[in-house]
TORVEX-237918 format. One record per residue (C-alpha): x, y, z negated; residue number from 0. Coordinates in pm, 1 decimal, decimal comma. Last residue first. Layout:
<rs>
<<X Y Z> NUM>
...
</rs>
This chain:
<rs>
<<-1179,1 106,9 704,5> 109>
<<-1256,5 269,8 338,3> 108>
<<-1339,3 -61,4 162,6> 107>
<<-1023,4 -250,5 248,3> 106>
<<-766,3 48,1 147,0> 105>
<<-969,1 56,8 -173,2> 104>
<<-889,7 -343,8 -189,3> 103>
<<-508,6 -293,6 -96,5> 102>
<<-498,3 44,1 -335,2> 101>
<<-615,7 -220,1 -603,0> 100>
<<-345,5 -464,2 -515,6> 99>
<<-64,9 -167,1 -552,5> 98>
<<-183,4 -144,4 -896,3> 97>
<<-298,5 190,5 -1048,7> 96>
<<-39,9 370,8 -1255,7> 95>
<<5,5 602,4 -968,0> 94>
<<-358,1 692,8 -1007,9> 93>
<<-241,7 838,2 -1384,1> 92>
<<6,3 978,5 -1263,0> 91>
<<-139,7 1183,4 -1082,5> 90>
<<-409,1 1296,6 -1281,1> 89>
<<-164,4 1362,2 -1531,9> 88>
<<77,7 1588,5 -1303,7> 87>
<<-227,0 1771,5 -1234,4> 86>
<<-345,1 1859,4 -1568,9> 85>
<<-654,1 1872,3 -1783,3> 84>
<<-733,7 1472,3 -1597,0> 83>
<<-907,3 1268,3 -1370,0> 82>
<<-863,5 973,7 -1191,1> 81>
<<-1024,9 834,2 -873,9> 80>
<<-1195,5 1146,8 -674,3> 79>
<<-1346,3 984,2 -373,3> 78>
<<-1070,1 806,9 -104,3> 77>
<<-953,5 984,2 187,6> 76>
<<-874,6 810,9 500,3> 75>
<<-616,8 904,8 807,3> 74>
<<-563,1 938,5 1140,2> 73>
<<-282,5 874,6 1474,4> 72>
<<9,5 941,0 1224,7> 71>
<<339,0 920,7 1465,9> 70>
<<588,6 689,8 1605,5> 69>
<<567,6 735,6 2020,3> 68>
<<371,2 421,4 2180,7> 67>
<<169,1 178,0 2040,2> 66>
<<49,9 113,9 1687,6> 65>
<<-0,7 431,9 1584,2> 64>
<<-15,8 467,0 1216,3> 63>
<<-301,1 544,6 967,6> 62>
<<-218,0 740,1 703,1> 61>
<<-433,9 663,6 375,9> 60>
<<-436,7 969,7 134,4> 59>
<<-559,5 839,3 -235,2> 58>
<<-714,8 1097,0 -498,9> 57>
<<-640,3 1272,6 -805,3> 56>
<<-878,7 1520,4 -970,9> 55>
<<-791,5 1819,9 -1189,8> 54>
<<-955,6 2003,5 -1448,8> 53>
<<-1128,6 1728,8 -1646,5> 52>
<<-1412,1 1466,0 -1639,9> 51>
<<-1655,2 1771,8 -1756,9> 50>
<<-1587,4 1971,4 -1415,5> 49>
<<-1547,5 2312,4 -1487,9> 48>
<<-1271,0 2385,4 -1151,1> 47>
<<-1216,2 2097,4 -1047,9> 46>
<<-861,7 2145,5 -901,1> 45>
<<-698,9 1875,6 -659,1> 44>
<<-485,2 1576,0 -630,4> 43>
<<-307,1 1400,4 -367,3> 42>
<<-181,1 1054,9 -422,5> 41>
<<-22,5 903,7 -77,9> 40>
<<-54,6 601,5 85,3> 39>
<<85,7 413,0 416,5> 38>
<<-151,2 279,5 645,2> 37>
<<-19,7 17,5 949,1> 36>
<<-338,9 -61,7 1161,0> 35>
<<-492,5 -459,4 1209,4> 34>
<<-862,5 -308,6 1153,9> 33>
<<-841,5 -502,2 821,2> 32>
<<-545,9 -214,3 678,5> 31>
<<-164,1 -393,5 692,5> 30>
<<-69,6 -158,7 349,0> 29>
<<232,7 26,7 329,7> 28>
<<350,6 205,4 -0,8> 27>
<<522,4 564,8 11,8> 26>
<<913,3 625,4 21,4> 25>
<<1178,5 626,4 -227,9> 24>
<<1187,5 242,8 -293,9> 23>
<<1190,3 252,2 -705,1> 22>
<<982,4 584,6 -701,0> 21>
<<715,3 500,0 -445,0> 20>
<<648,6 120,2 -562,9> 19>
<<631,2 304,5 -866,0> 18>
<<353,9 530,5 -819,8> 17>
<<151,7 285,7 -641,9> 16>
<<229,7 39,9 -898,1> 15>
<<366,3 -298,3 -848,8> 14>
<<696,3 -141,8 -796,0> 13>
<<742,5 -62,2 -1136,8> 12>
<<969,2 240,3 -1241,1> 11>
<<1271,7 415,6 -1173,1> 10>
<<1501,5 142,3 -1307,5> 9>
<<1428,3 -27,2 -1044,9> 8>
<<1650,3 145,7 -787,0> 7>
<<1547,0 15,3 -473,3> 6>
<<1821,1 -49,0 -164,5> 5>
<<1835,1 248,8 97,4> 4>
<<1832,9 165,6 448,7> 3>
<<1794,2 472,2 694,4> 2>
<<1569,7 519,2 945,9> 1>
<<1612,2 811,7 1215,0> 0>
</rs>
């Protein structure tokens, strides 16, 4: 069930990834160029002795079904984006990015 709940701005910038997801409490959507619904999510991961850093941090695209029951019909990964000695820097790091650049990445990946 949906629920309406108005943004808080004070938690951040909604032109970011990461703040677009803090100030509306729920992911970014993006209309992809196959004509799909994708919302995004920031996962990150452990490099082990990589020289960019420890961790990586990456974008989730979820596609949407379009007709029929709600649900997540597939997804795309972006590459490694940001990198960092931490997760939670990694992370937010990527969720610093622009919601426009997500949009482009989005664009390149379908």
């Amino acid at each position: 069930m949906s629920r309406f709940l108005p943004p808080d701005h004070s938690k951040g910038d909604e032109t970011t990834i990461g703040g677009y997801e803090a100030v509306h409490a729920r992911p970014a959507a993006f209309d992809g160029p196959d004509g799909l619904a994708y919302s995004v999510a920031i996962l990150s991961d452990a490099l082990g002795d990589d020289p960019r850093g420890a961790y990586g941090a990456y974008l989730l695209f979820l596609r949407w079904t379009r007709i029929g029951e709600e649900g997540v019909e597939g997804h795309l990964e972006s590459e490694f984006l940001e990198f960092a000695d931490d997760r939670a820097t990694a992370v937010a790091k990527l969720g610093a990015w622009p919601l426009t650049r997500a949009q482009e990445l989005l664009e390149t990946l379908a």
